[in-house]
C-alpha positions as CSV (number, residue, x, y, z in Angstrom):
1,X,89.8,86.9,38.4
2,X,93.6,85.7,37.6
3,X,94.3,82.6,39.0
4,X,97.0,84.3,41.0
5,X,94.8,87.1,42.3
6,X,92.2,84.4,43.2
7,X,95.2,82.6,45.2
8,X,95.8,85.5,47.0
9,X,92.1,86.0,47.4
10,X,91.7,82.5,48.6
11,X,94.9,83.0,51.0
12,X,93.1,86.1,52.7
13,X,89.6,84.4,53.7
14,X,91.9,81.6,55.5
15,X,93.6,84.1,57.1
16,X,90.6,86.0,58.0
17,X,88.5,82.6,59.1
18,X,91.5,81.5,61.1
19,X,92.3,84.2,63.3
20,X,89.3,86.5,63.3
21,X,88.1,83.5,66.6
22,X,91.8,84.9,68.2
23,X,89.6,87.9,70.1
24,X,86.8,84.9,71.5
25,X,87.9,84.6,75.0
26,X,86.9,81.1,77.5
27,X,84.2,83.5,79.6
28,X,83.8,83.3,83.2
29,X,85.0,79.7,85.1
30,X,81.8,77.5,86.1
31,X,81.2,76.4,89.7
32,X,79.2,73.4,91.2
33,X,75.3,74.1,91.1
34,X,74.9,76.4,94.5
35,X,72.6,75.1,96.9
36,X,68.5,76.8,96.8
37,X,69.4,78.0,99.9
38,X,71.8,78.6,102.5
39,X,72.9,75.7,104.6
40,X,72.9,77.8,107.4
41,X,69.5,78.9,107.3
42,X,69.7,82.2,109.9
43,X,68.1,84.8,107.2
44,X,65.5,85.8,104.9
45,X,65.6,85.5,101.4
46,X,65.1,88.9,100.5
47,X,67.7,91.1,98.8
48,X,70.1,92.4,101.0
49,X,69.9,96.5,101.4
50,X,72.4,98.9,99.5
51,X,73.2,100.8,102.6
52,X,73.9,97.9,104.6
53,X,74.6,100.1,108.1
54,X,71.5,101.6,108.1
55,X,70.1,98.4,108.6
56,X,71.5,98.3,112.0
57,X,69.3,100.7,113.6
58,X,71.6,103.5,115.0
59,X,71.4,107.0,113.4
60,X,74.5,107.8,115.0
61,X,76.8,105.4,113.4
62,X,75.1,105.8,109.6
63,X,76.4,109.1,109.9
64,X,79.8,108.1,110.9
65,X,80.1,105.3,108.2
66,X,79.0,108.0,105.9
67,X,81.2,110.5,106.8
68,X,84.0,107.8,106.4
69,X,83.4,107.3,103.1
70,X,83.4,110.8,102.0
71,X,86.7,111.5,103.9
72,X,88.6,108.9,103.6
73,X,92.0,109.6,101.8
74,X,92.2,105.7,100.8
75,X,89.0,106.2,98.6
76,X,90.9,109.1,96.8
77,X,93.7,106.8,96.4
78,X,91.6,104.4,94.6
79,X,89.5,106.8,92.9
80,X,92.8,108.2,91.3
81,X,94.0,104.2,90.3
82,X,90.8,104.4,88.5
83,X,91.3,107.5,86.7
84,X,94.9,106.1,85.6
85,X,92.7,102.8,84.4
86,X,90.4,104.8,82.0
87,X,93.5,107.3,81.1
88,X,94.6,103.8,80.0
89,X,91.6,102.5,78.2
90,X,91.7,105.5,76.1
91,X,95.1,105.6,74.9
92,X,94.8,101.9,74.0
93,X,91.3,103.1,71.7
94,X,93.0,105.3,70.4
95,X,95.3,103.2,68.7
96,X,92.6,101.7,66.5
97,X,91.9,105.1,64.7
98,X,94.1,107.1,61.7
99,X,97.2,109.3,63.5
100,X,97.2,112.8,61.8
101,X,100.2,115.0,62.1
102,X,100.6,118.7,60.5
103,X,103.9,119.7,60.0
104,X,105.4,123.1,59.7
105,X,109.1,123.5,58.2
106,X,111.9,125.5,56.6
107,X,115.0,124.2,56.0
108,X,118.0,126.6,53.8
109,X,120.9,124.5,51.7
110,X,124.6,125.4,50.0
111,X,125.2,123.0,47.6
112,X,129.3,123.2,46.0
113,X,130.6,122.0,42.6
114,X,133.3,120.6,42.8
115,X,135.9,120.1,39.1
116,X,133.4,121.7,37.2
117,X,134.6,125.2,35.4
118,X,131.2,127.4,35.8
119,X,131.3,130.9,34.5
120,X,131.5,133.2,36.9
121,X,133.2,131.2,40.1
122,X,136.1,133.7,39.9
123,X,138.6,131.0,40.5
124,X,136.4,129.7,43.7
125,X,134.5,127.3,44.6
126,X,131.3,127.3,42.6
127,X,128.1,127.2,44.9
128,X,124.3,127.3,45.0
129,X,122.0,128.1,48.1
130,X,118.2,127.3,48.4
131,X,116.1,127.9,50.9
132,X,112.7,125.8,51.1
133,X,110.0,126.3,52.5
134,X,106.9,123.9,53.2
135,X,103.5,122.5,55.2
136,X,102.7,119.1,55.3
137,X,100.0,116.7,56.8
138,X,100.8,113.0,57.5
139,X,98.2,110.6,58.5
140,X,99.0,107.2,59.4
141,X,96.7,104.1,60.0
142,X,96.7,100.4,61.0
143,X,94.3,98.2,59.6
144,X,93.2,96.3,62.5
145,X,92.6,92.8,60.3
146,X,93.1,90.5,63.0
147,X,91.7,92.5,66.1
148,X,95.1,92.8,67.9
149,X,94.0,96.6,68.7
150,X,90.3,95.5,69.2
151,X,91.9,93.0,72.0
152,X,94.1,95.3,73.7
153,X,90.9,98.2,74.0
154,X,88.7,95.5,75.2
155,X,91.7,94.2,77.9
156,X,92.1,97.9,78.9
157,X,88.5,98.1,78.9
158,X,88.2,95.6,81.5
159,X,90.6,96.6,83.7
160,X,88.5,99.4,83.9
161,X,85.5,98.0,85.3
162,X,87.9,95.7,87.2
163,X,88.6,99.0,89.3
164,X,85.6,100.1,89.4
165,X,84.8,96.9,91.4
166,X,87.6,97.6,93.3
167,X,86.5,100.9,94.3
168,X,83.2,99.8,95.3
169,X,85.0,96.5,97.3
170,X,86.9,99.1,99.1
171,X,84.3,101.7,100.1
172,X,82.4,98.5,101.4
173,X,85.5,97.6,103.4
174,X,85.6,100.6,104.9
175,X,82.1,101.1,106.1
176,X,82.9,97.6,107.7
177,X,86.0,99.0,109.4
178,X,84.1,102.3,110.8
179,X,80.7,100.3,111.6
180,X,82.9,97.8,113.8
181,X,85.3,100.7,114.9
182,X,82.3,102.6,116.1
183,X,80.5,99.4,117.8
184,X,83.6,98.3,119.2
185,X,84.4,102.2,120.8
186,X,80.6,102.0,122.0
187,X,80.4,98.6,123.9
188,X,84.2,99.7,125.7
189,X,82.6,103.1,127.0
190,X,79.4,101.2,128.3
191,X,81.8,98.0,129.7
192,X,83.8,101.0,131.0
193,X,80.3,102.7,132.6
194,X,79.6,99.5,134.2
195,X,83.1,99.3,135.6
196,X,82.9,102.5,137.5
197,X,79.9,101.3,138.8
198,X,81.6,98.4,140.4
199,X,84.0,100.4,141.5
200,X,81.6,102.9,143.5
201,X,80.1,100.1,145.3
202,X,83.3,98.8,145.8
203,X,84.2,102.3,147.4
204,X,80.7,102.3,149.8
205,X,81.7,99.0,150.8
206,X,85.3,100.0,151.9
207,X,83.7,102.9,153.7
208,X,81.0,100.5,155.4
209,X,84.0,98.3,156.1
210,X,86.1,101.3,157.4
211,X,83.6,101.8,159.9
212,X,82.6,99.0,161.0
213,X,86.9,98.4,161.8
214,X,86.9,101.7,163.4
215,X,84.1,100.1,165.9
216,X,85.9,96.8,165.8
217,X,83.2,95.0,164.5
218,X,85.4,93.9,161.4
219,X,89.0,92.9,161.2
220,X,92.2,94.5,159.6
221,X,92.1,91.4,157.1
222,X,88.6,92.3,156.0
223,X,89.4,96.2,155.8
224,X,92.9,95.1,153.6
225,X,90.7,92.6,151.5
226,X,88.4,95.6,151.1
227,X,91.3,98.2,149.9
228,X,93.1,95.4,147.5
229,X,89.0,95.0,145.7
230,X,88.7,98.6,145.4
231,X,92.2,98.8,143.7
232,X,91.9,96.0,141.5
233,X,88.2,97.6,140.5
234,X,89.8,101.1,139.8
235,X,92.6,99.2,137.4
236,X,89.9,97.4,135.1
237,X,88.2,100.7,135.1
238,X,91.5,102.5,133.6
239,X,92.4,99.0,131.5
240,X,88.7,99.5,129.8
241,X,89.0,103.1,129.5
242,X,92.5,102.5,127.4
243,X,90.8,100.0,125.4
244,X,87.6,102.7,124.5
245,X,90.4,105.0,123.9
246,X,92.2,103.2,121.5
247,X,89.0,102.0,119.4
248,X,87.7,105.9,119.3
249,X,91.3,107.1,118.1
250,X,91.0,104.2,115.6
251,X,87.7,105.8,114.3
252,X,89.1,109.0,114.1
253,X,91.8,108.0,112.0
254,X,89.2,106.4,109.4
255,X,87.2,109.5,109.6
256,X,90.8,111.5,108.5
257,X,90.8,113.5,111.8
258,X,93.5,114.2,114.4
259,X,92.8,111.5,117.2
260,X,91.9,113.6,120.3
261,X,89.6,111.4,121.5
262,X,86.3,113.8,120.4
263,X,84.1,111.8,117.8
264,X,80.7,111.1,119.0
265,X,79.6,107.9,120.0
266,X,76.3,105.8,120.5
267,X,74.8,106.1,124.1
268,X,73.9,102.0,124.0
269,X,74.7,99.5,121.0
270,X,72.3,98.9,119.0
271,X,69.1,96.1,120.2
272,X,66.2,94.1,118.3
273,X,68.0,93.1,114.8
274,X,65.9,92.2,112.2
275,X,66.4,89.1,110.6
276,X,69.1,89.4,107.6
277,X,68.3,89.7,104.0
278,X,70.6,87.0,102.8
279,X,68.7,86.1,99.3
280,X,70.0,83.6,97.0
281,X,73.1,81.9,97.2
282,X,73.1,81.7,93.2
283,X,73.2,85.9,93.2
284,X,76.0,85.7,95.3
285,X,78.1,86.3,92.3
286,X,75.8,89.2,90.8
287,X,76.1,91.1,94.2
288,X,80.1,90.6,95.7
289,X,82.1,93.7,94.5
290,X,85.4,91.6,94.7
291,X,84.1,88.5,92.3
292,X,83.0,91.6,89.7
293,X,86.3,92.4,89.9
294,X,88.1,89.4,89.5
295,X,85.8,88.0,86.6
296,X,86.6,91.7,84.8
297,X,89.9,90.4,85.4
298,X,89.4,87.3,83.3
299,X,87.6,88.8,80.8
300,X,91.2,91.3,80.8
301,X,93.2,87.8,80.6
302,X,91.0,86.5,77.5
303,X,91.9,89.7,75.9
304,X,95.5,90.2,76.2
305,X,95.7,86.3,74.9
306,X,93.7,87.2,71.9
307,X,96.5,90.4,71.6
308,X,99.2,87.8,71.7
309,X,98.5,85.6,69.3
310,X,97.7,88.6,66.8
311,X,101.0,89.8,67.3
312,X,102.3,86.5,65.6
313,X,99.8,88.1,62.2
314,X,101.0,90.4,59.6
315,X,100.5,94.1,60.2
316,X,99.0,96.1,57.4
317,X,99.5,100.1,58.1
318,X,98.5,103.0,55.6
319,X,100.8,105.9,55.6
320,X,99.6,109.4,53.1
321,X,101.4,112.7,53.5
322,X,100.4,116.0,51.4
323,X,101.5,119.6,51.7
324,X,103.3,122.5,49.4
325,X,107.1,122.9,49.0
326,X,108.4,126.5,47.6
327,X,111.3,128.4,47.5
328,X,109.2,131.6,48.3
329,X,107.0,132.1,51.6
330,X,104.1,133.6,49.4
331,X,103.8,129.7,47.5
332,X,103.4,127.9,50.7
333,X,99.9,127.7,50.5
334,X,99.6,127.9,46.8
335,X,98.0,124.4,45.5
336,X,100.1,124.6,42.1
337,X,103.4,123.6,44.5
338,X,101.8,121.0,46.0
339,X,103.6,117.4,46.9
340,X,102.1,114.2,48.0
341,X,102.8,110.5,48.8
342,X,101.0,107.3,49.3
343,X,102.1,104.1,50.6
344,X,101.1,101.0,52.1
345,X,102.3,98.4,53.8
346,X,102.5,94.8,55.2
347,X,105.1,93.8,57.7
348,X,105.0,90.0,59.6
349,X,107.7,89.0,62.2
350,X,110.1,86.6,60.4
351,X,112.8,86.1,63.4
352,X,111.8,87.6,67.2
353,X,114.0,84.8,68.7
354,X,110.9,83.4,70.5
355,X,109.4,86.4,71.6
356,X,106.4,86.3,70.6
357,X,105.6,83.2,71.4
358,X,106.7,83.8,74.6
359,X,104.2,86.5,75.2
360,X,101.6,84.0,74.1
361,X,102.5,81.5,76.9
362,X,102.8,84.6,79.8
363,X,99.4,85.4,78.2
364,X,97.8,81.9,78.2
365,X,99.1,81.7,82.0
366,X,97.9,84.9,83.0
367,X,94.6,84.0,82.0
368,X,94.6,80.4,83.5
369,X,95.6,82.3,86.8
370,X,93.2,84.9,86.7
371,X,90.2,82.3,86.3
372,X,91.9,80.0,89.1
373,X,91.9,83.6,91.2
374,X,88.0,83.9,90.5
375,X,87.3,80.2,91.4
376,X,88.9,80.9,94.5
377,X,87.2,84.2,95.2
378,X,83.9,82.7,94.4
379,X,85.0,79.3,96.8
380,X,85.9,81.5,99.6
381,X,82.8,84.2,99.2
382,X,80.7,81.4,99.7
383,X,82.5,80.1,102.5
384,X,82.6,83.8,104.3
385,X,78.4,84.0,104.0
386,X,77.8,80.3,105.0
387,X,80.5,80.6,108.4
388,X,78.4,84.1,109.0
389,X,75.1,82.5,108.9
390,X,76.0,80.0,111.7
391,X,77.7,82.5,113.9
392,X,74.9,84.7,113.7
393,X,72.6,81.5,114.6
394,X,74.3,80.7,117.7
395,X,74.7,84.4,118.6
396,X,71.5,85.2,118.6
397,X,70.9,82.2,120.7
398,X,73.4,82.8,123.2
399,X,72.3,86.1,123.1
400,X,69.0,85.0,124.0
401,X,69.8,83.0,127.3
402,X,72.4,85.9,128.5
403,X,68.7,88.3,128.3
404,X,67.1,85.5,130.6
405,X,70.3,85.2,132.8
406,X,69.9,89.0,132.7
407,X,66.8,89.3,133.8
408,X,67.1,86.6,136.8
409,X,69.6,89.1,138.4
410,X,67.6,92.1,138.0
411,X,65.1,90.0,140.3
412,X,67.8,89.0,142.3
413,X,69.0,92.2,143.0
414,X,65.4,93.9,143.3
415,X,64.8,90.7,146.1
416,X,68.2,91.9,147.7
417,X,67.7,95.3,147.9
418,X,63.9,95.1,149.0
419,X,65.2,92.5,151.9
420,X,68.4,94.6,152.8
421,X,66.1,97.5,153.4
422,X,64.0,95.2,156.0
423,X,66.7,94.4,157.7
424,X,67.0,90.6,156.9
425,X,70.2,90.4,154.9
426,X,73.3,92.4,155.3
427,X,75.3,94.9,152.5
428,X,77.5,92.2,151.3
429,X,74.2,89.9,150.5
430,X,72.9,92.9,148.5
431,X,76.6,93.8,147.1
432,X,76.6,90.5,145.8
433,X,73.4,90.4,143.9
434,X,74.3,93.7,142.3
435,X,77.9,92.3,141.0
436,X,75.7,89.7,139.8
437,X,73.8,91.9,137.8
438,X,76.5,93.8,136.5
439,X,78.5,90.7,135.3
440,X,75.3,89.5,133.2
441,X,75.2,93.2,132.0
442,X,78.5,92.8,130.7
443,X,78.2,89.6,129.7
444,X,75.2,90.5,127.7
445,X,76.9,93.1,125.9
446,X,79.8,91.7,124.9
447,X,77.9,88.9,123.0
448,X,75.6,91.6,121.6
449,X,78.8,93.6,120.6
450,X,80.2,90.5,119.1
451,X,76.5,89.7,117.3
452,X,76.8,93.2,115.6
453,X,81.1,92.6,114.6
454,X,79.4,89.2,113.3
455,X,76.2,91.2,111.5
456,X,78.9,93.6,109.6
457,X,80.7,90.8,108.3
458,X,77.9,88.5,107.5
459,X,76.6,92.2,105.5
460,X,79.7,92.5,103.5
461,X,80.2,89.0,102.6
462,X,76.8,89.4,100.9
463,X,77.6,91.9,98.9
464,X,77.0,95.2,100.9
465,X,74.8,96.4,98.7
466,X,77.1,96.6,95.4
467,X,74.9,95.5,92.6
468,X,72.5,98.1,93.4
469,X,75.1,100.9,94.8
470,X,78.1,101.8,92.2
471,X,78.7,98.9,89.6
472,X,77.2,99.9,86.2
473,X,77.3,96.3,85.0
474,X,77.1,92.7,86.8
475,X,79.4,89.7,86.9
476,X,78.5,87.3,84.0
């Protein structure tokens, strides 16, 4: 080899060494060592479900979280975002491969001769017309040295799976909203049941009270008293039913239907949760939809840096066109009036005013935000499952002493009732113990309605399911 072809050779593999590492992005942030288990130690170890809500033991609202999916227009919406994405991801692949163009054309010219005496101009203006006619096929191709095209496929690539996550994240979301939109419609119409129950014996005992006045055994302050009870009992029945009213036209709108008031609910919440299936706080990051997403985001980052810097490298391009040229239409395809070209080659940005170099440092800061943005996802993930796991602990403990404080008034009331018919204590004694009753009914299942709103989101902060339900790949 000539000492300066082995210059030049020498020049390349520098080149080559040196920037072929641009495309090596920094991988996924590292957190502190998880603890082996959860601090708050309120469920099993075992994988959680894919279809979290069937977990919760109502028929009624699987279907309606299913049915939510499958209707909702904001899955469509992301479903379409995720068609753009891969739209995307395939133009940017298809920038690594040869462009090829056929080309169809005729083009007809009058050429003058000016201060030249030709035979035959009869004192004019001597002239010539040609018409040509001609096909042609033009290829064109960038030789990807560097990996600048390899880095912006890859980017596009991940943004990709980036939206896949997202798409999972959000049906996930919304099979939180309906579950809690249906448990929260559920517990108002049986609060609500229990309210016009308190209002019928608020009724009897305005009756009772009536006629006892009427024989003047009680007073017009007790009969008043009476009255003002019933009334305030009839307006918590009509607050609750606006409440139930406003949760079921809630659920209808997730479901995409008209809110009339018609979707089916549960005829108690659901009793006797199993224990969760929490697993492994170190898979946390294998199962979260959102933290595949945001570490497909870094992985996007680390690409579109390594695009940056190539953009600072020399671009080598390949251009070749071929076709026929002929004066007659019969020649076009006639090899004998054939025309060709070849040409390569090698362009580097000399002066971009800082440009470029620019684009590296929004690239570089991208890419530090994006892992700061998983860190933080990752930080607060954990934090969501570990405030879950104590809720659900005291919960199910204060869920626990409202069933004893539940039973002690269905004795109390049985005791009531059983002495009220023998004549020993009077209606208000057995009014009374039923109230009582009814308020530790209530009582009981607003913490239980408030243990299942806790269940949903202890669920989805462990992942819902999403490793094993719609991502094709894991975080890394």
């Amino acid at each position: 080899m000539t000492r300066p072809g082995a210059i030049v050779a020498a020049a390349f593999v520098v080149l080559w060494a040196g920037c072929s590492s641009i495309g090596a992005g920094r991988g996924v942030p590292t957190l502190n060592a998880p603890p082996a288990r959860w601090a708050a130690a309120a469920g099993s170890t075992e994988e959680p479900v894919e279809a979290w809500w069937t977990s919760l033991g109502d028929p009624g609202l699987a279907r309606t979280v299913e049915e939510v999916i499958a209707a909702s227009p904001e899955i469509a919406a992301a479903v379409a975002r995720l068609e753009a994405a891969r739209a995307e991801a395939g133009a940017a692949g298809a920038e690594r491969w040869p462009s090829l163009e056929a080309g169809l054309g005729a083009a007809r010219q009058r050429r003058n001769f000016l201060g030249l005496p030709l035979p035959g101009a009869g004192g004019g203006i001597a002239h010539t017309t040609t018409t040509t006619l001609g096909v042609s096929l033009n290829t064109s191709w960038e030789l990807d040295l560097w990996g600048r095209l390899r880095a912006a496929h890859a980017a596009a690539r991940a943004r990709v799976q980036a939206t896949e996550a997202d798409l999972v994240a959000a049906r996930l979301s919304l099979a939180g909203q309906a579950a809690k939109a249906w448990l929260a419609a559920t517990e108002a119409r049986l609060q609500a049941r229990l309210l016009d129950d308190v209002a019928d014996g608020l009724r009897a005992s305005l009756e009772d009270v009536q006629g006892r006045h009427r024989l003047g055994l009680a007073s017009a302050a007790v009969l008043e008293r009476a009255r003002g009870e019933l009334a305030l009992g009839r307006s918590a029945v009509r607050a609750r039913r606006a409440v139930e009213r406003g949760q079921v036209a809630a659920l209808e709108a997730l479901l995409g239907r008209y809110p009339a008031g018609e979707v089916a609910l549960g005829e108690d919440l659901p009793w006797g949760l199993a224990p969760v299936a929490a697993g492994l706080p170190a898979d946390l990051v294998a199962r979260r939809a959102d933290l595949a997403a945001a570490e497909r985001r870094v992985a996007a980052a680390d690409a579109g840096l390594a695009r940056s810097r190539a953009e600072l490298l020399p671009r080598v391009a390949l251009t070749a066109s071929g076709g026929t040229a002929s004066e007659d239409l019969s020649d076009v395809l006639d090899g004998d009036f054939g025309v060709w070209a070849l040409a390569a080659n090698l362009a580097r940005p000399v002066l971009e005013g800082g440009r470029l170099r620019a684009g590296v440092d929004r690239a570089r800061a991208g890419q530090a935000e994006a892992r700061a943005r998983y860190v933080a996802a990752a930080l607060r993930a954990y934090a969501e499952v570990e405030a879950a796991l104590a809720l659900e602990g005291e919960l199910a403990a204060e869920e626990a002493e409202l069933g004893r404080a539940m039973e002690a008034a269905r004795a109390a009331e049985a005791v009531a009732r059983g002495r009220y018919r023998g004549g020993l204590v009077g209606l208000e004694v057995l009014r009374s113990a039923e109230r009582g009753r009814r308020e530790a009914l209530s009582r009981l299942l607003a913490v239980r309605g408030r243990r299942l709103d806790n269940r949903v989101d202890l669920l989805l902060a462990l992942g819902g399911g999403a490793a094993e339900g719609g991502l094709p790949w894991r975080a890394r």
